[in-house]
C-alpha positions, 0 to 999 in steps of 0.5 A: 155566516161562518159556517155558509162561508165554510161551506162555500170555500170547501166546494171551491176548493173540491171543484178545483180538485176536480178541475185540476184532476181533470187538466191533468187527464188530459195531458196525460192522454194528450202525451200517450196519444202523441208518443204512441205509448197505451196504443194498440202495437198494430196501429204504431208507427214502427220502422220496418212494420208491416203496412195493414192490407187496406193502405197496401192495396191502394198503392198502385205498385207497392214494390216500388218506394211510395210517398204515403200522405195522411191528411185531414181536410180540416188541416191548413198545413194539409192544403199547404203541403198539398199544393207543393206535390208538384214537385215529386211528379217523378215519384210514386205518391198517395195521399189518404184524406180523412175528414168529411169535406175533402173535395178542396183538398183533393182538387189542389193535389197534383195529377200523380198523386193517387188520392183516397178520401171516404169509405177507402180513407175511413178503412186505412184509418180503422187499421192505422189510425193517425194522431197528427196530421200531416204525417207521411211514411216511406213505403216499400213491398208493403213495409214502412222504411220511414215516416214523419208527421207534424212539423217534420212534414209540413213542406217538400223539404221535408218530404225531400229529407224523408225520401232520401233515408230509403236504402237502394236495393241491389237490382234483382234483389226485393227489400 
């Protein structure tokens, strides 16, 4: 009888390890896939980065300071965030959709908002891949100028707070 009891407590105590081991994997890659750390360089999000070719060219004028929105159609922050576009009707702004049911989502973003959802929106995703949805970048010629995601740009506020760190460039002059 001892022996069996033995036997169970050391199985016990090695699918604990297991299972203790594994919880610890995945919060490792749950920090490395939120800071960016052990990603591919040309898939981070980095201040001054050349956008790839693929999200460059659905920016319908790329030389002029654009809203670039990532957002899933499974997120209801997304949907939130999507209905308060209204308001920057006066800017350039594009949305990239990831997710197979985007069709909600896409009906409840604003007329300016050039959006993209399918093969376009799979493409930018195969070249800059997001962790976190929302997450919006400041574009200018083809490069980033800022970006927030997750609670820092789940609202027009926030949006708002991210158009004004764009630089005025001298008239005549490119970024």
């Amino acid at each position: 009888m001892e022996q069996v009891l033995a036997v169970v407590l050391v199985a016990t105590c090695v699918v604990l390890t297991v299972a203790f081991l594994a919880c610890l994997r995945g919060i490792a890659e749950l920090r490395l896939r939120l800071t960016g750390r052990g990603m591919d360089p040309s898939a981070q999000l980095i201040i001054g980065r050349k956008l790839p070719e693929s999200l460059v060219g659905l920016i319908p004028d790329a030389t002029q300071d654009t809203l670039v929105l990532f957002m899933s159609s499974t997120c209801g922050t997304c949907h939130g965030l999507a209905a308060s576009l209204g308001e920057f009707s006066g800017r350039q702004t594009v949305a990239i959709i990831a997710g197979d049911s985007a069709s909600d989502l896409l009906t409840t973003l604003p007329p300016h908002v050039a959006a993209f959802d399918g093969e376009q929106a799979k493409a930018v995703d195969a070249d800059l891949p997001m962790a976190l949805f929302p997450t919006v970048l400041l574009q200018r010629d083809g490069f980033l100028v800022a970006y927030a995601s997750g609670s820092d740009a789940d609202s027009a506020a926030d949006l708002e707070v991210l158009w004004e760190q764009r630089l005025d460039v001298p008239e005549g002059m490119s970024a």
